[in-house]
N, C-alpha and C positions, 0 to 999 in steps of 0.2 A: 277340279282342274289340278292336275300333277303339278308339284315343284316348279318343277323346270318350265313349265308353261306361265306360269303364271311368273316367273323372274324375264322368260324372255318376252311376256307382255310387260313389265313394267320396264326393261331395258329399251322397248320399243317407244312407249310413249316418253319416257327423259329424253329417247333421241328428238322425237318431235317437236318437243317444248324446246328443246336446246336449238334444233333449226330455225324454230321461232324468234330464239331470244336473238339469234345471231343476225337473224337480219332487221330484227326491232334495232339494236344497236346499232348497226352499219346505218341505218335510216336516221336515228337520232341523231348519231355522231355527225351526220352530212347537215339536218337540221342547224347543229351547234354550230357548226364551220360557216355556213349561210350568212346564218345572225350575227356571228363576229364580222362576217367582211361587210355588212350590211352595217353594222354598228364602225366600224370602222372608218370605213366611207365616210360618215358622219360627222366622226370626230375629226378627220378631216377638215370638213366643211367647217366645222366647228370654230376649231384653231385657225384656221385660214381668217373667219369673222373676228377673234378675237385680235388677230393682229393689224385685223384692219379699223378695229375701234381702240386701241390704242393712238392711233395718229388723226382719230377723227374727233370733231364735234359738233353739234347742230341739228337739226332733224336728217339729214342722211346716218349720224349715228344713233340716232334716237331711235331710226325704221330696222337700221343692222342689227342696233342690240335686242330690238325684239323678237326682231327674226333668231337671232340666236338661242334668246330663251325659251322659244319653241325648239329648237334642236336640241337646244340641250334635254330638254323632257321626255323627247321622243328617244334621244340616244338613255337616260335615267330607266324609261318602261323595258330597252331592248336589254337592257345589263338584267333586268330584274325576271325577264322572259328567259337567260341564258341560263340566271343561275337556279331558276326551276327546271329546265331542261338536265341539268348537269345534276 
C-alpha cells in the first residue's frame, strides 16, 4: 500500500471514531442532564418533607420521615450514577 493510501485510510477511520465519539457524548451528556433533573425533582420532594417534619410530630411524622429516608437514598444512588457517568 503507497504512503498516501495508507495516511488516507487512517485519516478515514479517526474520522469515523471521532463521529462516534461525537455522538456517544451528545448521548451521555443528554443522559447527565436526565439524571440531574430526575435528581433534582427529588431534592425537591425532599426539602418540601424536610420542612414539613420540622412542624410535625407523632406517627404522621414518623411515616414522612421514612418516606424521606428512602428519598433520600434513592437521590444518594442518583449522585453516585451521575458522577460515574461524568
Amino acid at each position: 500500500m503507497e504512503p498516501r493510501e495508507e495516511f488516507d485510510k487512517l485519516i478515514a477511520e479517526l474520522n469515523q471514531h471521532r463521529d462516534e465519539l461525537t455522538v456517544q457524548l451528545h448521548l451521555g451528556a443528554t443522559e447527565v442532564k436526565e439524571v440531574w433533573e430526575e435528581m433534582e425533582k427529588k431534592w425537591d420532594q425532599l426539602t418540601a418533607k424536610a420542612e414539613f417534619l420540622a412542624g410535625e410530630t407523632g406517627e404522621t411524622a414518623g411515616e414522612v420521615a421514612e418516606a424521606a429516608k428512602l428519598l433520600a437514598e434513592e437521590i444518594e444512588k442518583g449522585y453516585k450514577h451521575l458522577r460515574k457517568l461524568l
